[in-house]
C-alpha positions as CSV (number, residue, x, y, z in Angstrom):
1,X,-11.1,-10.5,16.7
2,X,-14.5,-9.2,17.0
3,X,-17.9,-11.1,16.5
4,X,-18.4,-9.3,13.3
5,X,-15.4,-9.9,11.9
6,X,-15.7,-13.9,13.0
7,X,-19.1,-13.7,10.9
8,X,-17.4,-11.9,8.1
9,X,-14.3,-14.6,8.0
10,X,-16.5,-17.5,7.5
11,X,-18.6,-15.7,4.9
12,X,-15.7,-15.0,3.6
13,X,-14.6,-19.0,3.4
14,X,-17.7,-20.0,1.9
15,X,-17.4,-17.4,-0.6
16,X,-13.9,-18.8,-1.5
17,X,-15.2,-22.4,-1.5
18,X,-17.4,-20.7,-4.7
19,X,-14.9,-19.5,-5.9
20,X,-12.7,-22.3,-6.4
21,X,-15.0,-25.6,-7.6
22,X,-14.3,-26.8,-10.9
23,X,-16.7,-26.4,-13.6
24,X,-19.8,-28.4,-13.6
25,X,-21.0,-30.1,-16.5
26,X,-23.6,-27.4,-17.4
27,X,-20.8,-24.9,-16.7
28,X,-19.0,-26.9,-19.4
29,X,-21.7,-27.3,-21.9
30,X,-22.8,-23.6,-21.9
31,X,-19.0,-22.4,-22.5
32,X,-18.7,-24.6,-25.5
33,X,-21.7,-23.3,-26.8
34,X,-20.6,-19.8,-26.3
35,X,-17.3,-20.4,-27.9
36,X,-19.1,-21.7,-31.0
37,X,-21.2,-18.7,-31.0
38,X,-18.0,-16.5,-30.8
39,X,-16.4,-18.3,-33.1
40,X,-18.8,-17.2,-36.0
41,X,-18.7,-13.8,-35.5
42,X,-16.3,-12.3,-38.0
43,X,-12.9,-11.1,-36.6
44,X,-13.9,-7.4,-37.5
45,X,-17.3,-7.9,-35.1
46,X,-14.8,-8.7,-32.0
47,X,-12.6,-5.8,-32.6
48,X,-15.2,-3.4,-32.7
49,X,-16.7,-4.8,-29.3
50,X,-13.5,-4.8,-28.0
51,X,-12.6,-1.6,-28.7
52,X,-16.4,-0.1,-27.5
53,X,-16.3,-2.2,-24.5
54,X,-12.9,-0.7,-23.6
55,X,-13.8,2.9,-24.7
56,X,-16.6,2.8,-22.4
57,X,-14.7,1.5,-19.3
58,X,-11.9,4.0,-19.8
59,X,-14.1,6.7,-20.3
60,X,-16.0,5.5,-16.5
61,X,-12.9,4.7,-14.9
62,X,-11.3,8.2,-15.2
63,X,-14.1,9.9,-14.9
64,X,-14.5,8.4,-11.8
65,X,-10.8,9.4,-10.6
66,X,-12.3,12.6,-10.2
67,X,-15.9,11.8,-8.6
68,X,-15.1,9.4,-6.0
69,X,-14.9,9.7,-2.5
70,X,-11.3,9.7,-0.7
71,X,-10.4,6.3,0.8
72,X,-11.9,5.8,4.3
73,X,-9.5,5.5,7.2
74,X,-9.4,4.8,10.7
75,X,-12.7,2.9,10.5
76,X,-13.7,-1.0,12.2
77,X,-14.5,-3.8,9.2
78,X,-18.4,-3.6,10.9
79,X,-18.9,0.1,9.7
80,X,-17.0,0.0,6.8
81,X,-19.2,-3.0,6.0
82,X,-22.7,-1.0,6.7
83,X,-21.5,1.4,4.7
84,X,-20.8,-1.0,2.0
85,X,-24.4,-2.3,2.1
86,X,-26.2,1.2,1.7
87,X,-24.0,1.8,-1.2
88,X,-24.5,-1.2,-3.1
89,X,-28.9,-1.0,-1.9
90,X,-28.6,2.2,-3.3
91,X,-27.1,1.5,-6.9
92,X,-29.1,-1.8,-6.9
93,X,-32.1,0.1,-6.4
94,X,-30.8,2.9,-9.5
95,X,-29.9,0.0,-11.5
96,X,-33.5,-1.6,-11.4
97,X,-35.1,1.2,-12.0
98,X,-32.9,2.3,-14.8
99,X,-33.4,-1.4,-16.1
100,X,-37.1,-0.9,-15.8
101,X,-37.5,2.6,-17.8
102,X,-34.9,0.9,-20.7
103,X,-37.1,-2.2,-20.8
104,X,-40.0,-0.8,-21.4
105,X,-38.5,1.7,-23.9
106,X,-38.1,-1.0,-26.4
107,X,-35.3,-2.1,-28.7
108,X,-33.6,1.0,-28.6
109,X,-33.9,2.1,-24.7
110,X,-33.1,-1.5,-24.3
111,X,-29.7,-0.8,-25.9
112,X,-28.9,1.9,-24.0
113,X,-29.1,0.1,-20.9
114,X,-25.7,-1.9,-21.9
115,X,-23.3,1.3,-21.5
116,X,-25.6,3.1,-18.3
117,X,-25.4,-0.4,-16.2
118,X,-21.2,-0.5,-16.9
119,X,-21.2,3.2,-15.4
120,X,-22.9,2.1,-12.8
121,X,-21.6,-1.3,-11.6
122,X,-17.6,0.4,-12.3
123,X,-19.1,3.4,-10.0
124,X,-19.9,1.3,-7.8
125,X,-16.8,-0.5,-7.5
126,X,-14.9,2.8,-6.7
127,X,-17.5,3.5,-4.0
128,X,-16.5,0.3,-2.2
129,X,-12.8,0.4,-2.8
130,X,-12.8,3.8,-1.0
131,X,-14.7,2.2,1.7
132,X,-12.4,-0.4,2.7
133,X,-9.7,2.1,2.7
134,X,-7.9,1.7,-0.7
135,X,-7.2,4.8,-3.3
136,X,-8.4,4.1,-6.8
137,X,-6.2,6.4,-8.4
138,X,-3.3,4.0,-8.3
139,X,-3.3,2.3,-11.4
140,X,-3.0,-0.9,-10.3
141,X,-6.4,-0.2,-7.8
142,X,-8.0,0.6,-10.9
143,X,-7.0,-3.3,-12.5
144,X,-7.7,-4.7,-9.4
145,X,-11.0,-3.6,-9.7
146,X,-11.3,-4.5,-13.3
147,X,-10.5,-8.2,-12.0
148,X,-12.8,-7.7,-9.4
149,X,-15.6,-6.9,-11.8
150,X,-14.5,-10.4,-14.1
151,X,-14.9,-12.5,-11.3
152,X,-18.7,-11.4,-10.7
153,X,-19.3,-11.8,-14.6
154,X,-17.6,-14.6,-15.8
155,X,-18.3,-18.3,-16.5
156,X,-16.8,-20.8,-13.7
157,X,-14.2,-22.0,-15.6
158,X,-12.5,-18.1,-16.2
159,X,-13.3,-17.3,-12.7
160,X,-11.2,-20.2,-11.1
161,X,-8.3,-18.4,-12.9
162,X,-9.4,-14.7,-11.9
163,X,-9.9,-15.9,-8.2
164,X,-6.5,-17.0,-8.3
165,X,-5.2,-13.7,-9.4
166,X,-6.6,-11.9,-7.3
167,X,-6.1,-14.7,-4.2
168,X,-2.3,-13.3,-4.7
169,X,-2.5,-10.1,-5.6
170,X,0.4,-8.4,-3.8
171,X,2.5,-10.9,-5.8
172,X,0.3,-10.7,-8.9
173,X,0.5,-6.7,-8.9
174,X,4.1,-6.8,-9.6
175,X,4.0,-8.6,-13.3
176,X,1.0,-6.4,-14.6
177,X,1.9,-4.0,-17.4
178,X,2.9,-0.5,-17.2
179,X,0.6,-0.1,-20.4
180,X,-3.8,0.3,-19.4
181,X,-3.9,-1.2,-23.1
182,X,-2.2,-4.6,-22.5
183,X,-4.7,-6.0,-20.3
184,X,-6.6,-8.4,-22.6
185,X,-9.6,-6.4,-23.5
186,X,-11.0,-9.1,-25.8
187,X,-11.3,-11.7,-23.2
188,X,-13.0,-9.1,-21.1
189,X,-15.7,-7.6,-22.9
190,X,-16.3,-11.3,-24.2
191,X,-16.4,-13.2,-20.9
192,X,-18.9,-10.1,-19.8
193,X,-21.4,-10.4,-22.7
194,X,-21.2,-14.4,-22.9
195,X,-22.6,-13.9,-19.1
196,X,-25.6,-11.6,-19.4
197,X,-26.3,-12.3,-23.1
198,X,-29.7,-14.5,-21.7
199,X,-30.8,-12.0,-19.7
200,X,-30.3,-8.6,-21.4
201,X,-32.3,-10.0,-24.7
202,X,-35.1,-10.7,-22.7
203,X,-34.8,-7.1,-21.3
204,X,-35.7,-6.5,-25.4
205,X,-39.1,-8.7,-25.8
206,X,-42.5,-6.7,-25.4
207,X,-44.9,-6.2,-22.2
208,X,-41.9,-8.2,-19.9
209,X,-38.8,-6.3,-20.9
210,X,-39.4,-4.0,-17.8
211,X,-39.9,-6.8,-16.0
212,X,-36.9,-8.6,-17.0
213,X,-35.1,-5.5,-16.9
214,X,-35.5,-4.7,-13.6
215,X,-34.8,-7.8,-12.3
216,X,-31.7,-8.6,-13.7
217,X,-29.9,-5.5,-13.2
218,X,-31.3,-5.8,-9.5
219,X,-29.6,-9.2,-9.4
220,X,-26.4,-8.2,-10.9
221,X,-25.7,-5.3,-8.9
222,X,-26.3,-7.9,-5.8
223,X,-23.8,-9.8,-7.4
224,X,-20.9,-7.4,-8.0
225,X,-21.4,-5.7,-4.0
226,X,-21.0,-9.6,-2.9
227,X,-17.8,-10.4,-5.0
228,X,-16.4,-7.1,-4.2
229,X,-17.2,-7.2,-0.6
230,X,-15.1,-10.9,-0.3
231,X,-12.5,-9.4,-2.4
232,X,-12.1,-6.4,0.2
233,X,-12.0,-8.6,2.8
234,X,-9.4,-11.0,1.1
235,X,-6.7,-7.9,0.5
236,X,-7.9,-7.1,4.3
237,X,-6.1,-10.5,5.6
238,X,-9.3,-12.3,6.9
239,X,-9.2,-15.4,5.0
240,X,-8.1,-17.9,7.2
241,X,-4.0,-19.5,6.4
242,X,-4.1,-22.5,4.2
C-alpha cells in the first residue's frame, strides 16, 4: 500500500469516527425542535414538498445519465483523488457564485437558488462516482448516491443510521426496492431542508444575503466532495477490518 493510500486510510478512519458518535445534546435539542416545527405544517404542505423535492431529483438524476462522464478505469486512488479535488473546487466555486448572484437578487432569486444548488451538488455526485470507477446508470449507483447525499445533509442522529447503510452496502443493495418511488421521499426532502433551513433564510435578508449566499453554498459543496470522497473510498476496501 502506497503512502497516499496510508494517508487516505486514516482520513478515512477519522471520517468514520464522525460518522458514528451518538448525538450530542445540542444534536438532540435542535431535532426536537425541528420535529415540532414539522409537525405544524399541514399534511398537504409535506406532500407537496415531497413530491417537488422528488420531481426535481428525478428530473437531475436522469438527466445526468446522459451528461456524465463514463466511469474511470485503470487509474491509482492518488489520481483518481486529484481528480476528485478539481471537480469538487470547481463546483464549489459555481455554487458560490451562483449563491452570490441569487442572494443578492432578493426573495425571489433567493428562491431559485433551492432547485440550481440540488442540480449542482447531484451533478456533482455523478462526477465523483465516475471517478472512482463506478457507473451511475445502475440503479442502485444512482441510490447509493442518494444515500450518499443524506449523509452530508442530515442531523447526527439520521446519519448514524445512513452511515450504517451505506457501511454495508453490498449487503444493503440487495433489500432495496425494484420501484425509484419506494425510497422514502418524505424523510429525504425533510432531513435536507431541516439541515440548511438556518442558512438559506439568511441567504434571503438584505445587503448580506450575497454574503451569506456565497458562503454557504461554498461550505456545502465542501461538505458533499468530503462525504462522497470517504464513501468512495469505503466501497474501495480501505477502511481498515473491525
Amino acid at each position: 500500500m502506497s503512502t497516499y493510500e496510508e494517508q487516505a486510510r486514516e482520513e478515512l478512519r477519522q471520517w468514520q469516527q464522525k460518522m458514528q458518535r451518538p448525538p450530542s445534546y445540542l444534536n438532540r435539542f435542535a431535532r426536537r425542535v425541528q420535529i415540532r416545527l414539522n409537525n405544524l405544517l399541514p399534511e398537504k404542505v409535506h406532500r407537496v414538498l415531497t413530491a417537488a423535492i422528488r420531481q426535481m431529483v428525478q428530473g437531475v438524476l436522469l438527466g445526468s445519465r446522459y451528461t456524465s462522464r463514463r466511469p474511470l478505469q485503470d487509474a491509482t486512488l492518488e489520481a483518481r483523488e486529484n481528480a476528485v479535488r478539481q471537480h469538487v473546487k470547481l463546483y464549489r466555486t459555481t455554487a458560490a457564485a451562483e449563491g452570490a448572484v441569487t442572494g443578492a437578487g432578493g426573495l425571489l432569486l433567493g428562491l431559485a437558488d433551492f432547485p440550481l444548488l440540488l442540480s449542482l451538488k447531484l451533478k456533482l455526485l455523478f462526477e465523483v462516482a465516475a471517478l472512482y470507477g463506478f457507473d451511475a446508470h445502475d440503479y442502485t449507483e444512482r441510490l447509493y448516491l442518494l444515500h450518499v447525499f443524506q449523509l452530508a445533509f442530515s442531523s447526527q442522529h439520521s446519519r448514524n443510521q445512513v452511515y450504517r447503510r451505506l457501511a454495508d452496502w453490498d449487503a444493503y443493495r440487495h433489500t432495496l426496492p425494484t420501484d425509484p418511488q419506494a425510497f422514502d421521499w418524505r424523510a429525504f426532502q425533510q432531513e435536507y431542508r431541516d439541515y440548511i433551513d438556518l442558512a438559506k433564510l439568511a441567504q434571503l435578508v438584505p445587503v448580506i444575503g450575497a454574503a451569506v449566499g456565497a458562503v454557504a453554498n461554498y461550505k456545502l459543496l465542501e461538505q458533499l466532495g468530503d462525504t462522497a470522497m470517504n464513501c468512495y473510498r469505503l466501497r474501495l476496501g480501505l477502511a481498515k477490518p473491525a
